[in-house]
N, C-alpha and C positions, 0 to 999 in steps of 0.2 A: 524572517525572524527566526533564525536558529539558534542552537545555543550547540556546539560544536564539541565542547566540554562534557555537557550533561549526554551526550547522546556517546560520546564514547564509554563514559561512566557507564550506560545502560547497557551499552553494548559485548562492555569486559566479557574477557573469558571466561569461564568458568567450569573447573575442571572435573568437578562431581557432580550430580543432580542433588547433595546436600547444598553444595555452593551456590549453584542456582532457585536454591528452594530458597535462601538468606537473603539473594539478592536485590539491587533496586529494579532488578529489569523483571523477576518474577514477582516483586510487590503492583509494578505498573501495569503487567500483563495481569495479575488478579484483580485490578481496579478496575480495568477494563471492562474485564468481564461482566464484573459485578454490576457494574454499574455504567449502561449507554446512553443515559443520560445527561451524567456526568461529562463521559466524552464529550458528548456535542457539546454542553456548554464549553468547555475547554477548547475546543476546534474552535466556537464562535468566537473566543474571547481572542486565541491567537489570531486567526485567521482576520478577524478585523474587516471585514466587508471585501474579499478576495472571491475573484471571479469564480473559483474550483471551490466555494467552502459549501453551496446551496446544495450540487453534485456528490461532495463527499458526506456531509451530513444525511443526505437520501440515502445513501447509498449505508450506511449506519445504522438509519433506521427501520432498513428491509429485513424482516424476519431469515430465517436458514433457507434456501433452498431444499426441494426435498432430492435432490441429487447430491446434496455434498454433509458428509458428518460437522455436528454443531463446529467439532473442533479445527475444522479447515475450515470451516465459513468465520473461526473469531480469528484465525493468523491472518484467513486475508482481510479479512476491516481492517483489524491492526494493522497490518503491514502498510496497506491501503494511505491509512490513518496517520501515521511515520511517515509516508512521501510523502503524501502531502502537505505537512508541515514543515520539513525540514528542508523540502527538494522542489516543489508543483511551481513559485516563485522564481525560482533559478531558472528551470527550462520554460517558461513566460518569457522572460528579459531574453531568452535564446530565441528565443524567436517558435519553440514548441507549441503544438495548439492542445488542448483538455482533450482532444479525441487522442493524440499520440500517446499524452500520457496516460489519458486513464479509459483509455478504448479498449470494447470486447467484443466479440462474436458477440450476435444479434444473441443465440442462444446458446448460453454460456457451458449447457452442460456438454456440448458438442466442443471438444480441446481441439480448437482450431489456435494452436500458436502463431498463426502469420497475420492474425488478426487481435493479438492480446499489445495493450498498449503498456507502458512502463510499471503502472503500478501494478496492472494485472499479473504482468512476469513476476513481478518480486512476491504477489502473495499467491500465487501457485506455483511457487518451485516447491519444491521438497526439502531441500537444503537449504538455509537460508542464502541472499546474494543482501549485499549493501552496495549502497550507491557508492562509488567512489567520487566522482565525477563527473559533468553534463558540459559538452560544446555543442557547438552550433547543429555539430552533424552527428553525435551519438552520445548514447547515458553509456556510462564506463562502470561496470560492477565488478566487486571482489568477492570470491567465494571464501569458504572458511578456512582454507590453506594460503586465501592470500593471493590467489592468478584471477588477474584481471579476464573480465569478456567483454565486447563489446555490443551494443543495443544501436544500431542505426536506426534513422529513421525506415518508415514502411510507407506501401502503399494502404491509406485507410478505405477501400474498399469494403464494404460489409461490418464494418465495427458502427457501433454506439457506445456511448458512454455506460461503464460500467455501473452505476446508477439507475438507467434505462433497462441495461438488459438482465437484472435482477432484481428491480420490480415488479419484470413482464412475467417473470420465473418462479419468483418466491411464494411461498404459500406454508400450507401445515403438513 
């Protein structure tokens, strides 16, 4: 259940941080914020009884880790929160399993990259990446200039679901 339209609209450029202060992607990113409860309803309503919505929703609900600033624990929900609406369905029908996409290191604050699953990459990058594209054998992302990289599958050795391993982490 995407909407391919609105998610570009969000996504627009924007050349100043006046422009992005006007925009719909900084009014959604303040809603967010504001309000995670909200979100989950919204996740619940999309997501429709979807096997990744229990996962993500947990995973929403976990306070900040005390390893990561508030403001990289809300890019990645969000970010989190964005694949899995727009993308966690596609790599399903691909034959993807919930640990691929949304596996992490048992303990998250330890940046073990060879064990972060799809949405973990996209909300700990630094620069944003967006999904371009998911086949059978790899998620296809574009960076902000536009150059494709490619995401194969991994060996899930030592991942949990991102959900798990920042419940086990999260605290005050």
């Amino acid at each position: 259940m995407r909407n391919r339209q609105l998610s570009q609209t969000l996504a627009g450029p924007c050349e100043t941080l006046d422009a992005f202060e006007i925009s719909a992607k900084a009014e959604d990113f303040r809603h967010f914020c504001m309000s995670r409860s909200d979100a989950l309803a919204t996740l619940a309503t999309l997501a429709g009884g979807k096997i990744w919505q229990p996962g993500v929703s947990a995973l929403l609900e976990c306070p900040p880790p005390t390893f990561m600033a508030r403001s990289d624990w809300d890019r990645l929900t969000w970010r989190t929160f964005q694949f899995a609406i727009e993308w966690a369905d596609d790599g399903l029908r691909l034959g993807w399993s919930l640990l691929e996409m949304f596996g992490s290191n048992f303990d998250p604050s330890v940046r073990r990259v060879d064990r972060n699953g799809v949405a973990m990459t996209l909300g700990r990058m630094l620069s944003p990446l967006t999904v371009a594209a998911v086949d059978a054998d790899a998620w296809h992302f574009a960076d902000q200039r536009g150059a494709l990289l490619r995401f194969p599958r991994m060996d899930l050795c030592g991942q949990v679901p991102m959900w798990i391993a920042y419940s086990a982490r999260a605290g005050p």
